[in-house]
Each structure stands twice: as structure tokens, then as C-alpha cells.
C-alpha positions in Angstrom: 0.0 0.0 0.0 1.6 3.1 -1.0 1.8 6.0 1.7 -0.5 8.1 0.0 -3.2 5.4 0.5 -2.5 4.9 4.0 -3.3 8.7 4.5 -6.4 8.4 3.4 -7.7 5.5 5.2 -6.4 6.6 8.4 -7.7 10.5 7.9 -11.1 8.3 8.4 -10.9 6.8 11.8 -11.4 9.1 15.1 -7.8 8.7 16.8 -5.1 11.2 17.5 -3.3 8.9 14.1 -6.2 9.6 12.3 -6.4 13.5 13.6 -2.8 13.8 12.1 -3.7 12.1 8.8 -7.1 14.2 8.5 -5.1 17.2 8.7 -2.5 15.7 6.1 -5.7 15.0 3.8 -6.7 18.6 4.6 -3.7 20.5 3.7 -4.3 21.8 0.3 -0.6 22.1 -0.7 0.6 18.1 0.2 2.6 16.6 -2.4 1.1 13.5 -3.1 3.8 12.9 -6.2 6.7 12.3 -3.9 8.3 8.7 -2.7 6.9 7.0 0.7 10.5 7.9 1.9 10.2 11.3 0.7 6.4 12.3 2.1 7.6 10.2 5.4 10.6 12.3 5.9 8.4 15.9 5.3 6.0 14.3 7.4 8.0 14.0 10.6 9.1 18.1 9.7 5.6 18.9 9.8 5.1 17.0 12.5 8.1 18.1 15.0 7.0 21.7 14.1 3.4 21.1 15.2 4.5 19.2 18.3 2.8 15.7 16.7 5.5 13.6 16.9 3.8 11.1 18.9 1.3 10.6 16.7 3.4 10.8 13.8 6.1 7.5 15.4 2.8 6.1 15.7 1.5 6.8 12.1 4.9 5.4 10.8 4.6 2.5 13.2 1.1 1.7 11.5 2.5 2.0 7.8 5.2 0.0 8.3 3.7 -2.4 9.9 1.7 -3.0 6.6 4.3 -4.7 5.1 5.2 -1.5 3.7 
């Protein structure tokens, strides 16, 4: 499952993972044409700057774990 697909299945359930992948979704101005590396890596900028690191670790956790 690519990354970009993840997003979007998580932005739909109600937990702080999906919060964070809601407001991903949300973000007019994502670049959805990048790598999984690359949109992981601006990911965890994004997140450290909005104090979401938690829930990012635990987004990554969740991708990864998909075999991914």
C-alpha cells in the first residue's frame, strides 16, 4: 500500500493517528507525487513543528507495519 493510501484510510478513523492524517488530507498544498521515503521524511518536519511527533512514530509504526 503506497503511503499516500494509507493517508487516506487513516484521515477516516477518530484517533489522535487519524487527527494527524485528516489534517494531512486537509492540507491543500501536500505533495502527493513524492516517494513513501520522501512524504515520510516531510511528514515527521511537519510533525516536530506542530508538536505531533507522537502521533506521527505512531502513524509510521502503522504504515510500516503493513508490510510496507
Amino acid at each position: 500500500m503506497t503511503i499516500n493510501k494509507f493517508i487516506k484510510i487513516c484521515s477516516k478513523k477518530e484517533t489522535p493517528v487519524g487527527e494527524f492524517a485528516k489534517d494531512i488530507v486537509e492540507n491543500g498544498d501536500f505533495p502527493y507525487i513524492q516517494s513513501d521515503e520522501e512524504v515520510l521524511e516531510l511528514l515527521e518536519k511537519r510533525a516536530s513543528l506542530l508538536g505531533q511527533t507522537k502521533h506521527f512514530i505512531t502513524f509510521k509504526k502503522n504504515f510500516l507495519d503493513q508490510g510496507n
